[in-house]
Structures are given as structure tokens and as C-alpha cells.
C-alpha positions as CSV (number, residue, x, y, z in Angstrom):
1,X,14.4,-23.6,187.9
2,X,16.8,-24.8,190.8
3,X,16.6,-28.9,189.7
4,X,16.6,-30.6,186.6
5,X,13.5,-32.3,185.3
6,X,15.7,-35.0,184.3
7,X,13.1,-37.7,184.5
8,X,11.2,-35.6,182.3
9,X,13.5,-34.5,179.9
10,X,14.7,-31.0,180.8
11,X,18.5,-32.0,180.8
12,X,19.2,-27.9,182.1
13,X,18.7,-26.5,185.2
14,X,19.3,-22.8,183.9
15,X,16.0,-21.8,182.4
16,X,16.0,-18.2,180.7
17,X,12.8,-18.6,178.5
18,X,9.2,-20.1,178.0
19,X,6.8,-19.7,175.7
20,X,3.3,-21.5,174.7
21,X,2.2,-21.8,171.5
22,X,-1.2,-19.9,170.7
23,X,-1.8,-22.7,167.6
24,X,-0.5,-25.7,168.0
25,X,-2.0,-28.4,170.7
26,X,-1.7,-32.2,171.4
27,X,-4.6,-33.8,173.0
28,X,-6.3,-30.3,174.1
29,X,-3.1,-29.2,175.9
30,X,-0.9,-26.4,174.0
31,X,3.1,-26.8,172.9
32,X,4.9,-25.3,176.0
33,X,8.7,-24.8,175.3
34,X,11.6,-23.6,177.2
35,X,15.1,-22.1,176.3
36,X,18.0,-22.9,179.0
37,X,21.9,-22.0,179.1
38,X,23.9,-23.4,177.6
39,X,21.7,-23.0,174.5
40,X,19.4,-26.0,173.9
41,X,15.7,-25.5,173.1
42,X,13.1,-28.0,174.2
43,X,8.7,-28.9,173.9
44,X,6.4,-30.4,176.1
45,X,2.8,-31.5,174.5
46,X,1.9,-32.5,178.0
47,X,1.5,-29.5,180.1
48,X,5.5,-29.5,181.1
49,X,5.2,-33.7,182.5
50,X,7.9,-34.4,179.6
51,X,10.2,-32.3,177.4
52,X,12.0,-33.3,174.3
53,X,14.7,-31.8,172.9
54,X,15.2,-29.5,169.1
55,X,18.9,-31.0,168.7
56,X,18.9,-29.4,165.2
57,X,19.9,-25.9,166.5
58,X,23.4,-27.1,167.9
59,X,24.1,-28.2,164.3
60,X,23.9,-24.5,162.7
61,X,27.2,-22.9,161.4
62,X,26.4,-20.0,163.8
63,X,27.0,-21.3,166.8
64,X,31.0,-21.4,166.6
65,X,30.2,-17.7,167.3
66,X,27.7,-17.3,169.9
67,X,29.1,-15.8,173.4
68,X,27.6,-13.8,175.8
69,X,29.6,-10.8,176.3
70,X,29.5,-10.5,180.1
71,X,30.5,-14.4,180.0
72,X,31.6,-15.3,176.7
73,X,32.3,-18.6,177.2
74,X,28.6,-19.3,177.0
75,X,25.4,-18.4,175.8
76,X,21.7,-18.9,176.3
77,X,18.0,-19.1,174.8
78,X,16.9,-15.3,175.2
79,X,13.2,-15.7,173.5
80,X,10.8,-18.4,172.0
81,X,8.8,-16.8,169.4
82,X,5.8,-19.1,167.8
83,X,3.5,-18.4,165.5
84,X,0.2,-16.7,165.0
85,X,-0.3,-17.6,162.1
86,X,1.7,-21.1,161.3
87,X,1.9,-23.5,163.9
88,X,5.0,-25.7,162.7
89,X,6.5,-21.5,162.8
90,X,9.0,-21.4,165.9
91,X,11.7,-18.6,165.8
92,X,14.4,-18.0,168.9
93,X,16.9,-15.8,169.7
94,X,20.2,-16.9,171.3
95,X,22.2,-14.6,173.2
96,X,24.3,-13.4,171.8
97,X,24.8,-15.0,168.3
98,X,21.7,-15.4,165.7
99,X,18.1,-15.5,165.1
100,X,16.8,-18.9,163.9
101,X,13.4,-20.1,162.6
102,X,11.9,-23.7,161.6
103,X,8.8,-23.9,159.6
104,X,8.4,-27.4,160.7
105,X,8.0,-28.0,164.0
106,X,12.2,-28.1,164.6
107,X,13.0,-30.9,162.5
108,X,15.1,-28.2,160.2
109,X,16.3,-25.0,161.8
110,X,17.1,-22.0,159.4
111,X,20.3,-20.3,160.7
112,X,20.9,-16.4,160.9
113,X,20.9,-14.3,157.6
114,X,23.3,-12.2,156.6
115,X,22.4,-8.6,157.7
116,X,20.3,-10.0,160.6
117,X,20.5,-9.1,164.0
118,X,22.7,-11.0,166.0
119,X,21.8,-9.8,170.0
120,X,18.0,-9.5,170.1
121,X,16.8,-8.9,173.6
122,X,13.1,-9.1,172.3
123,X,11.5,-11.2,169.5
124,X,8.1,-10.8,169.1
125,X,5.4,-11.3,166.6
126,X,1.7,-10.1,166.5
127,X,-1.6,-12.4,165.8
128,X,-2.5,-9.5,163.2
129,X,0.8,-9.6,161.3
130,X,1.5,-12.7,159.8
131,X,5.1,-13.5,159.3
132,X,6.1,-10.3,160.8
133,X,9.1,-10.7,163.6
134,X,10.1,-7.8,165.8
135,X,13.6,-7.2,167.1
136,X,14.6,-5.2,169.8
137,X,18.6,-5.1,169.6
138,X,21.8,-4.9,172.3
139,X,22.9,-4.5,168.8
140,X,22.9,-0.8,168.4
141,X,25.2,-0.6,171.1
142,X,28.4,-1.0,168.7
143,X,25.9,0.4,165.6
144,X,23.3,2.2,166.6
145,X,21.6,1.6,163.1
146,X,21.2,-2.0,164.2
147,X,19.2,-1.0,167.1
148,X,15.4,-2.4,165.9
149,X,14.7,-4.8,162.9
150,X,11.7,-6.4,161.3
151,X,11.3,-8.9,159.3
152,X,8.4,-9.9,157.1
153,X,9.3,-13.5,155.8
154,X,9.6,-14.8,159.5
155,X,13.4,-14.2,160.1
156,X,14.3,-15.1,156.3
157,X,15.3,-11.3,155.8
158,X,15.4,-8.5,158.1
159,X,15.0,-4.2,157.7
160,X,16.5,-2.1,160.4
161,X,14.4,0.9,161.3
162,X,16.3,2.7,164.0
163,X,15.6,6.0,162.6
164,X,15.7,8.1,165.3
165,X,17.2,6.0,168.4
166,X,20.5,7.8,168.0
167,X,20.7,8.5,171.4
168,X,19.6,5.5,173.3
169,X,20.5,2.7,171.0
170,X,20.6,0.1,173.2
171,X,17.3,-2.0,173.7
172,X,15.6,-4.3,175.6
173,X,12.1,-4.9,176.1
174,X,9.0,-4.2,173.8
175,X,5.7,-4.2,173.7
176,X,3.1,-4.1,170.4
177,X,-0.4,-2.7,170.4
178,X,-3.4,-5.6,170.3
179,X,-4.8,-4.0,167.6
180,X,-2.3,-2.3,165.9
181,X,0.9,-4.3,164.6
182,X,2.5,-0.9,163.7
183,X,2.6,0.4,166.7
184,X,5.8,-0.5,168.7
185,X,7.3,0.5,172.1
186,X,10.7,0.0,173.5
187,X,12.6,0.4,176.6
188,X,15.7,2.4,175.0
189,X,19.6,3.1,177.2
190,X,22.6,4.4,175.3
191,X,24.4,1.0,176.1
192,X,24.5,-1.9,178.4
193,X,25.9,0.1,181.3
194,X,23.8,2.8,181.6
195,X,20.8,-0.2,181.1
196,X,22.0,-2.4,183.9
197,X,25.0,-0.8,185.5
198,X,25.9,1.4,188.5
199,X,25.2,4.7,186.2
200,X,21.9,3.8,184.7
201,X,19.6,6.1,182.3
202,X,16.5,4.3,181.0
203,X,13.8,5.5,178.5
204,X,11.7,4.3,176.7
205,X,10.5,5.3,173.1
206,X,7.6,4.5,170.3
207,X,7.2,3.8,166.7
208,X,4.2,4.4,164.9
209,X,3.6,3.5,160.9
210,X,6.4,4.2,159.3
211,X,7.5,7.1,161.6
212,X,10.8,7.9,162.9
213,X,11.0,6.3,167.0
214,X,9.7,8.7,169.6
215,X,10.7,9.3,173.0
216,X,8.0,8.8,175.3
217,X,9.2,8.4,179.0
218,X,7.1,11.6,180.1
219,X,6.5,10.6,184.2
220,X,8.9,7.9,184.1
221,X,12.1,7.9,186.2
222,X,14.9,8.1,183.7
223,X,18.1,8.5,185.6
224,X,19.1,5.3,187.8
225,X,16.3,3.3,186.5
226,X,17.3,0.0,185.2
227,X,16.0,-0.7,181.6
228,X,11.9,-0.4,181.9
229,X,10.1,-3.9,181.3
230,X,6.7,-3.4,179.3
231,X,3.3,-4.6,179.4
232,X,0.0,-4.3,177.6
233,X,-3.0,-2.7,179.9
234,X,-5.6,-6.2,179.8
235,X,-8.3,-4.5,180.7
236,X,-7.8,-1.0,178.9
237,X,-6.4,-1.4,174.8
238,X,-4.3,0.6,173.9
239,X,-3.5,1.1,177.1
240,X,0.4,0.2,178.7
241,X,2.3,-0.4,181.9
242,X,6.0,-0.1,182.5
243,X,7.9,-1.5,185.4
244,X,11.6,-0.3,186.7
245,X,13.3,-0.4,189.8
246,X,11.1,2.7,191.2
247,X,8.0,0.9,190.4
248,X,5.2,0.2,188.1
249,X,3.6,3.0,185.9
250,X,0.9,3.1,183.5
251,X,0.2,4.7,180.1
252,X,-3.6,5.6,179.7
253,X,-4.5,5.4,176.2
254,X,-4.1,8.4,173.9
255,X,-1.6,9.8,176.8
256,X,1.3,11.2,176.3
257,X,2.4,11.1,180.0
258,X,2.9,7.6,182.8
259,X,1.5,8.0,185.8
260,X,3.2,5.9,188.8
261,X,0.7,3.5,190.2
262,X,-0.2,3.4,194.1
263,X,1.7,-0.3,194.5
264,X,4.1,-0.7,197.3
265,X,7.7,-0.3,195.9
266,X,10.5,0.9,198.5
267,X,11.5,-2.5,199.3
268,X,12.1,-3.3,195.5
269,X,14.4,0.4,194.5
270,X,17.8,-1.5,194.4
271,X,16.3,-4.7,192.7
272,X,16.4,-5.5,189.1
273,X,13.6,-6.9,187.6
274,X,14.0,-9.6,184.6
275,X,10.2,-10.0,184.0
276,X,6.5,-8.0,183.8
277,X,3.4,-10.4,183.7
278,X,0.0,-8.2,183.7
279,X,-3.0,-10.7,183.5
């Protein structure tokens, strides 16, 4: 956003997240919410008009501590994670500094755990695994057991299961099977330079069941590509895309290899991407 909605609410113009709520609707039109820098967290029930603002999350202890590294004198809202299952369910995830939930619609925010992830890149949940949370971590870079976490109490607790990103500890982006909550894929670097820096190395990896994490980047350009940004395949289940700065690739399901698709991409080789919509 380049002006702020002032009029309407939005008191930020730095917006670095959105999110609309699969449950929970006002008058026929769905919760919308948006995350800005510095970190304040805001809903519209009226199609993004107005926006009001979830002032409980600058009262957490937490926030003494959030910073993010490459500008440590702030911070920001990195994702907005409702509910499948639980429409007053809202978690986010600031960057850098905690994970927090509400299980009523913001009027009390729940502030990080101990154990918990503290630098999640990714927070996701999935409509067949209710109260699950999904963490893709910036924090295995310092602790490269710290690199993926679930929770099953909706941010309450968490598990690390990094089993087998050793290597590439760092992640960013994820994507879950539609039909099958235990199937996870990441976009995996060793740390932050190599994800977004001059001498990049991208992967990307999946974790089936209880399984140790898999590389699976066969046909996808590893060195100098920035971190790979994931999609679901709409039309094909099961099926994936992945998007980097050499261009967009898909996964065919039951493959083991991506194939790079015939779209344009030249132009784009020195550009990093930030988002991957696939309608």
C-alpha cells in the first residue's frame, strides 16, 4: 500500500500481510485482516471500506523483544493465520519475536510459549486438521533443530520436527497437500544469505507422516535461486508449483522431478519475488 486508509482505519501505510477468514462473516462479507510494520494487526467486516484495530497485541510481554534482524529497530506482521475450524481462532506471527493466538476474536491475545518458535516465515493451518499450526522457521538458522514446528492446541504448545533439515535449516515458504494435512513442503537455504543474498542456494524439501524431511528440488535451479515460493496445483491435487527468480515450475503429482513451465521469465532473473498466487 503506498497511502494510508486513514479515513478508514488503516493507520499504516507498510502492509506485509492479508488474510480472509474462511468462517467467519458479517452481513454475507468475510473478515479480511491485514498485518502492517511497525506491528499492529487490524479487521475489516466490510470488504476492506473500514478497518479496526486488535490493540491487545501491543500489550504482550513479548514485544520488548521483537526486532527484525536486518533492521532491528522494528518489526512487522509476517502472517495472519485464521481458523478452519473456530472462527473467533486468529494466530500471527511477528517478525521476528513470537507467535500469538486469540480464541476470541482479539479481545485477549495469548503471547508466545516457552519453547515456541520465535521467527516463523510461514504459519499455516489446514481445513482437515483442526487446531493444528504449521511453522516454517528463520529459526534454524542459529539452531537448526528449530527449523519446523507444529503445534496441535493452536499455538498453546509447539513440537519441532526438523529431523533431517540439517543442511538447509533455514526456511521460508510452505505449502500443505488439500487432502492430506501430513504432507508438508518447504523451500529450505542453509541461512538467510544464501536465501536472499548475493550467494544464494535454494531447495526445497518434504515431509510426509511422521517421516524424516526429504529433499525434493529434482529440476529446480538450486544455486543462485532466491528462496522458492510455493503453491498448490488448483486444478490438479496433489499437484504443486514453485516459483524463483528463474521462473515457475511445476510438480505433477506422484513426481519426483519439476518441470519448468513455458512462461516468459528473462526479464524477472535478478528480481525477487515476495509472493505466488495460483487461482
Amino acid at each position: 500500500s503506498s497511502a494510508r486508509n486513514i479515513n478508514g482505519g488503516l493507520s499504516s501505510s507498510k502492509i506485509t500481510s492479508v488474510a480472509v477468514s474462511p468462517l467467519r462473516s458479517v452481513d454475507g462479507y468475510s473478515a479480511v485482516y491485514a498485518g502492517t510494520e511497525p506491528s499492529m494487526l487490524f479487521y475489516s467486516e466490510d470488504r476492506g471500506r473500514t478497518f479496526q484495530e486488535f490493540k491487545g497485541i501491543q500489550n504482550v510481554p513479548s514485544k520488548k523483544d521483537w526486532a527484525f534482524p536486518p533492521r532491528p529497530y522494528t518489526h512487522f506482521v509476517r502472517w495472519i493465520t485464521p481458523s478452519y475450524s473456530k472462527k473467533d481462532h486468529l494466530a500471527i506471527s511477528i517478525e521476528a519475536g513470537a507467535v500469538l493466538h486469540s480464541n476470541d476474536h482479539g479481545k485477549i491475545w495469548k503471547d508466545r510459549p516457552k519453547k515456541s518458535p520465535i521467527d516463523v516465515h510461514t504459519l499455516l493451518a489446514h481445513p482437515k486438521a483442526p487446531g493444528r499450526l504449521y511453522a516454517a522457521n528463520g529459526d534454524g538458522a542459529s539452531n537448526n533443530k528449530h527449523a519446523y514446528a507444529e503445534s496441535e492446541d493452536e499455538g498453546t504448545t509447539w513440537e519441532y520436527m526438523s529431523e533431517g533439515l540439517e543442511e538447509h535449516p533455514y526456511l521460508y515458504n510452505m505449502v500443505l497437500h488439500p487432502e492430506d494435512p501430513n504432507d508438508r513442503i518447504v523451500s529450505a537455504s542453509k541461512n538467510a544469505s544464501a536465501a536472499h543474498g548475493s550467494k544464494r542456494y535454494s531447495t526445497v524439501y518434504r515431509k510426509v507422516g511422521d517421516e524424516s524431511w526429504k529433499e525434493l528440488a529434482e529440476g529446480l535451479p538450486r544455486k543462485d535461486a532466491y528462496t522458492h515460493h510455493l503453491a498448490n496445483d488448483p486444478k490438479q491435487i496433489g499437484a504443486f508449483y514453485a516459483m524463483n527468480n528463474f521462473g515457475i515450475f511445476h510438480l505433477d503429482e506422484g513426481s519426483k522431478t519439476w518441470e519448468k513451465t513455458s512462461i516468459p521469465w528473462e526479464f524477472y532473473k535478478n528480481q525477487r519475488a515476495y509472493c505466488f498466487v495460483v487461482k
